[in-house]
C-alpha positions as CSV (number, residue, x, y, z in Angstrom):
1,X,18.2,19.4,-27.1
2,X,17.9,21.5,-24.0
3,X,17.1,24.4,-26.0
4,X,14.6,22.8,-28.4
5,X,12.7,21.1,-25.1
6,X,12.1,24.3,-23.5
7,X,10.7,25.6,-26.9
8,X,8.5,23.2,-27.1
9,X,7.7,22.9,-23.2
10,X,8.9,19.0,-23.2
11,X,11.2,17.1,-21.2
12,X,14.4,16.0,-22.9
13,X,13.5,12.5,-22.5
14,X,10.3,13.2,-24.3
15,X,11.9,14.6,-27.1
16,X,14.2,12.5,-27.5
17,X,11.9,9.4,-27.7
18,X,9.5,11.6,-29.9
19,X,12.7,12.0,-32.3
20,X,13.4,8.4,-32.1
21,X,9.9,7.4,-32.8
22,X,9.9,9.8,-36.5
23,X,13.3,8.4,-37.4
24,X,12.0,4.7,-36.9
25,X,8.6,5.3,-38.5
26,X,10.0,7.4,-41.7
27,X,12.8,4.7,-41.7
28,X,15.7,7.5,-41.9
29,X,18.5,8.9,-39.5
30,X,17.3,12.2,-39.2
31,X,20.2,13.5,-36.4
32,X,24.2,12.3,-35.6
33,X,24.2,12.2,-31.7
34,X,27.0,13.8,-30.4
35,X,28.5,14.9,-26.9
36,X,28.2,18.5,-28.1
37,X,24.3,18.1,-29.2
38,X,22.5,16.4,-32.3
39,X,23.8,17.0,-35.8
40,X,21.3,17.4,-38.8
41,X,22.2,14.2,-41.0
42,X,21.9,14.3,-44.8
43,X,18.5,12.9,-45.1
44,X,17.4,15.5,-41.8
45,X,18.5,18.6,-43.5
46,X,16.7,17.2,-46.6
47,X,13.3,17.2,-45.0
48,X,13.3,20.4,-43.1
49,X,11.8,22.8,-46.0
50,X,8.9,20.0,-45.5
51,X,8.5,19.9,-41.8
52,X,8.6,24.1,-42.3
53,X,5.4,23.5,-44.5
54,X,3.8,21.4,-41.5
55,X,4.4,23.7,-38.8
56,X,2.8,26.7,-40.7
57,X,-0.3,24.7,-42.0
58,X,-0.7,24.2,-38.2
59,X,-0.3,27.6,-37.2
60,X,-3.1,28.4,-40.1
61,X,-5.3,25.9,-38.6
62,X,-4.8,27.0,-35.1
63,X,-4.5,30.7,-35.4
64,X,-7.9,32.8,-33.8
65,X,-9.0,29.9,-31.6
66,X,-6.3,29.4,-28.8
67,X,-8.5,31.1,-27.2
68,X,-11.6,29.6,-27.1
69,X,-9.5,25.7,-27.1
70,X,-7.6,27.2,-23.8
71,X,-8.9,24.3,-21.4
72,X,-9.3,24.9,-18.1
73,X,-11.7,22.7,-15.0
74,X,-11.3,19.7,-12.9
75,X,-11.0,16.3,-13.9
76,X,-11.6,13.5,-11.9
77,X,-9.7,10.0,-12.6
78,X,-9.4,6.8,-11.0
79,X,-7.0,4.1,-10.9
80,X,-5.0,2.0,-9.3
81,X,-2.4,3.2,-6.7
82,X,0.6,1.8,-8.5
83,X,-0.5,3.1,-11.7
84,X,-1.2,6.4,-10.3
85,X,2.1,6.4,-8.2
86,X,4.5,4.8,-10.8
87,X,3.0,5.8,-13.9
88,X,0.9,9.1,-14.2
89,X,2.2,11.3,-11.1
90,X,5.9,11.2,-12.6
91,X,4.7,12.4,-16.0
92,X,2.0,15.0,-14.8
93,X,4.8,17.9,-15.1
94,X,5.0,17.3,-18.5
95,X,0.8,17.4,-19.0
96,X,-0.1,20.5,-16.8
97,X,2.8,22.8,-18.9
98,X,0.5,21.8,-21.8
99,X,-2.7,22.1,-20.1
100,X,-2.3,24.6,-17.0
101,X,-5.6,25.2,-16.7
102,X,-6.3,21.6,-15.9
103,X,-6.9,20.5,-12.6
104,X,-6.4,16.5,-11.7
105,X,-8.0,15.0,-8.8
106,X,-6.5,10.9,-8.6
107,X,-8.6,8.6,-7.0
108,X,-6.9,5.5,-6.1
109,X,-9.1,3.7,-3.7
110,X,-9.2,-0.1,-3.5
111,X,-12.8,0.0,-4.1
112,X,-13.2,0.3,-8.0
113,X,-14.5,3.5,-8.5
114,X,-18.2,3.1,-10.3
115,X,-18.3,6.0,-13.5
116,X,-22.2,4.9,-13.3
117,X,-22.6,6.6,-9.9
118,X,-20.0,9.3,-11.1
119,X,-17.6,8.3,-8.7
120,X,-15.5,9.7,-11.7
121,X,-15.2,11.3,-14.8
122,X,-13.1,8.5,-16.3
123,X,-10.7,5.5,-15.0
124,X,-7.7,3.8,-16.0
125,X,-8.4,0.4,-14.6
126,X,-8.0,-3.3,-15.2
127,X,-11.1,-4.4,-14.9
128,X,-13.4,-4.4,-17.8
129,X,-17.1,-2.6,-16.3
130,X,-19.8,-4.6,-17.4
131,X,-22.6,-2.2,-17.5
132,X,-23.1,1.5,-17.3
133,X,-23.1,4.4,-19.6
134,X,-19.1,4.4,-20.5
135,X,-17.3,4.1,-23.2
136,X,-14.0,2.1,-23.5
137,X,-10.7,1.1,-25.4
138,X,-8.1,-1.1,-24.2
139,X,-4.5,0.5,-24.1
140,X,-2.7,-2.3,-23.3
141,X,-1.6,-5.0,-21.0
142,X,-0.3,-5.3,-17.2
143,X,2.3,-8.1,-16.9
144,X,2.1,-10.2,-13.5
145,X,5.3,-12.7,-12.3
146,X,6.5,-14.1,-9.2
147,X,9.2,-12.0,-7.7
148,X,11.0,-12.5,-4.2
149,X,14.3,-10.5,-2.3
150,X,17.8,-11.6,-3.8
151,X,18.2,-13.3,-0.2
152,X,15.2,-15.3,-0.3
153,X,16.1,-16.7,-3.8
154,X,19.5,-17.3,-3.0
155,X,18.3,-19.0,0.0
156,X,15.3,-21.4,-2.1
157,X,18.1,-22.2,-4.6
158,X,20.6,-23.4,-1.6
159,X,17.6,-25.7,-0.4
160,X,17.0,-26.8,-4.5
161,X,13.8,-26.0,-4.3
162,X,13.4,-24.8,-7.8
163,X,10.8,-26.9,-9.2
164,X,7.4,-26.4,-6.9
165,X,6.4,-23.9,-4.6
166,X,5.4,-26.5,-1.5
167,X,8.1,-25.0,1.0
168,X,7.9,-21.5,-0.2
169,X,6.4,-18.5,1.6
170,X,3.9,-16.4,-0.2
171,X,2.7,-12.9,0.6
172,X,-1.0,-12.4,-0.9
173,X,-3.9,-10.3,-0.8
174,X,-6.3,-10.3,2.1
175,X,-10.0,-11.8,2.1
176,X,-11.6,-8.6,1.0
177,X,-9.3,-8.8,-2.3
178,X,-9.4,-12.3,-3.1
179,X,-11.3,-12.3,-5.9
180,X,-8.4,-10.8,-8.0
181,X,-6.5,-13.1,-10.5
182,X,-2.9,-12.7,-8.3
183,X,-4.9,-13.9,-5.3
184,X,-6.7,-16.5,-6.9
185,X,-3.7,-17.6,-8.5
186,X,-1.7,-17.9,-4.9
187,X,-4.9,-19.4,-3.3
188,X,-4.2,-22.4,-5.7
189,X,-0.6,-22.6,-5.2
190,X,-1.3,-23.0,-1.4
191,X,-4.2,-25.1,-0.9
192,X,-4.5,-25.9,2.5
193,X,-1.2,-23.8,3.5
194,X,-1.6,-20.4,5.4
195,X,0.2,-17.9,3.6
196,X,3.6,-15.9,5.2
197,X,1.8,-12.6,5.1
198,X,-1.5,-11.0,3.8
199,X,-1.9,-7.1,3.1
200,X,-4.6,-5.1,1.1
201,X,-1.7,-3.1,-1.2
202,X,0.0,-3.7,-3.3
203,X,2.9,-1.4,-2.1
204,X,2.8,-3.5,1.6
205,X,3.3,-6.6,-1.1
206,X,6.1,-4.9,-2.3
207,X,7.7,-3.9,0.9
208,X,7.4,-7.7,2.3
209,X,9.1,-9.1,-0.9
210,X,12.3,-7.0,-0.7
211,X,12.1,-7.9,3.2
212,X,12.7,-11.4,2.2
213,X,9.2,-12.1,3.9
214,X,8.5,-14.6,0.4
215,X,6.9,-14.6,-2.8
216,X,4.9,-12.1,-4.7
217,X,2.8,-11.5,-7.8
218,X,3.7,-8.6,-8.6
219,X,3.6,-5.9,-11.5
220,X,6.9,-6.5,-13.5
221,X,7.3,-2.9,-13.9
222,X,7.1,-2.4,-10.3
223,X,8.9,-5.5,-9.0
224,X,12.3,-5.0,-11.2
225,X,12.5,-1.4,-10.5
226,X,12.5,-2.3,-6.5
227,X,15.4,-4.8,-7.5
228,X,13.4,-8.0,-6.9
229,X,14.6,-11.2,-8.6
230,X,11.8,-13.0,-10.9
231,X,11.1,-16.6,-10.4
232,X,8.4,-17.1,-13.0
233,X,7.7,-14.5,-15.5
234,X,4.4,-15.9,-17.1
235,X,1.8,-17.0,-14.6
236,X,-1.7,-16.1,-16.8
237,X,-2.7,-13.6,-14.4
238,X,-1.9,-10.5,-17.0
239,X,-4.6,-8.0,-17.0
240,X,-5.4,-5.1,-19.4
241,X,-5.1,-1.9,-18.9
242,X,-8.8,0.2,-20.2
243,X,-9.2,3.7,-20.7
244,X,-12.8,4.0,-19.4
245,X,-14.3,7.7,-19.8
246,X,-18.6,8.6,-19.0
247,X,-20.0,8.7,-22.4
248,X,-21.6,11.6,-22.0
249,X,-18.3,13.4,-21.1
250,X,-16.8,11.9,-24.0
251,X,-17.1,15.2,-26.5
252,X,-15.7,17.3,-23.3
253,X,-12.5,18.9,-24.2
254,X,-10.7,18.9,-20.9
255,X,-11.8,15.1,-20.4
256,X,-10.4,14.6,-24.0
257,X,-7.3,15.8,-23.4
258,X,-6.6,13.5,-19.9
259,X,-7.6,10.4,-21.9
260,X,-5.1,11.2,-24.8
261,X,-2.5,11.9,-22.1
262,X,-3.1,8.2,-20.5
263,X,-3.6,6.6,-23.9
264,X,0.0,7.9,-25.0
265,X,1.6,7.3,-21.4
266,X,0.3,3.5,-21.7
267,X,2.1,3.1,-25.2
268,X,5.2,4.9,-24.6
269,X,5.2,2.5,-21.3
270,X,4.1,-0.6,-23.1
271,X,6.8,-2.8,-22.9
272,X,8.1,-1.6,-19.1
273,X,4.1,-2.2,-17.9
274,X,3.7,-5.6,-20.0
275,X,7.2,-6.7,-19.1
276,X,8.1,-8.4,-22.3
């Protein structure tokens, strides 16, 4: 594995999933795992005269024109924070050994960044843009629930309050944010009730949650990673995830190849980012 990942310039990980992905979609065991490395199976060895016939029809339809497909400029993408922090930035090792001549600039300001004003060359955002020159496609899904410190359940189930939220402490987003769903959602919850804490991130949210400060909504993906218990897995506040690029930047190579890189992070990450 080591040796075949550096071939390829891949992570073992990678690989590894990439392997498990063929076997599942050809319906065949291709490789024996073992402690000393993976062991062709039967039905592996079987197809490797065939995958030989792939790779050189590839090299044939590749072969004179690295050079002019050698990408190389700077790309500018926005997104949201946690997205950008816990979701592309670990993976951008793997992206720039493929394309080294790529330059990323992330921006992750609160403000959604307008691709009509060219703010940015594309976005990966939850909220659908209703006008301006883009062009979209949705990736996948965002999974909200209510999440709160080990301490602070342990504490609400000592007190049996289980069933409502009418003695609970929330943490929630400030006025300048309230118009998103997790807001709007806690906002109901209250009524007239101040909340325990507002912030405008979602990584103060997140800090104040595993400081037993009360409950969250929060990402699943980012709330079960940070060790935070759930107390409600399915509030309706699940948002989806677009891949929004500038239309006219759409046939650009270097933009092309960012927006295939998000579109197969979001589905290798589906079910950790929708939490089901």
């Amino acid at each position: 594995m080591s040796g075949a990942a550096a071939e390829l310039h891949l992570g073992i990980a990678t690989l590894s999933r990439r392997i498990e992905r063929l076997e599942s979609a050809l319906k065949l065991p291709l490789f024996v795992r073992q402690q000393s490395g993976y062991q062709l199976t039967e039905e592996g060895a079987g197809l490797i005269e065939k995958a030989e016939a792939f790779e050189a029809a590839a090299a044939a339809f590749t072969s004179g024109v690295s050079s002019a497909t050698q990408l190389s400029g700077r790309v500018r993408l926005a997104t949201a924070e946690n997205l950008a922090t816990a979701l592309i930035l670990p993976a951008l090792p793997e992206f720039y050994a493929q394309y080294p001549g790529i330059s990323l600039e992330l921006v992750t300001d609160i403000t959604t960044a307008n691709l009509h004003r060219r703010d940015a060359d594309l976005a990966l955002r939850m909220v659908k843009p209703e006008r301006g020159n883009v062009t979209l496609r949705r990736l996948g899904t965002l999974g909200f629930g209510l999440y709160a410190s080990p301490g602070y359940v342990a504490q609400r189930e000592a007190h049996h309050n289980t069933g409502d939220y009418d003695t609970d402490a929330f943490i929630t987003w400030g006025e300048m944010q309230a118009h998103l769903p997790a807001a709007q959602w806690v906002e109901r919850v209250l009524r007239s009730h101040e909340p325990a804490l507002t912030t405008t991130s979602l990584a103060t949210q997140l800090a104040g949650a595993k400081a037993g400060l009360g409950i969250a909504v929060l990402p699943h993906f980012l709330a079960r990673e940070a060790g935070l218990v759930c107390i409600a897995a399915d509030i309706g506040v699940d948002q989806p995830i677009y891949l929004v690029i500038q239309t006219d930047l759409t046939q650009s190579g270097r933009i092309r190849a960012v927006g295939d890189f998000l579109t197969g992070l979001v589905a290798n990450n589906r079910e950790r980012l929708s939490g089901r």
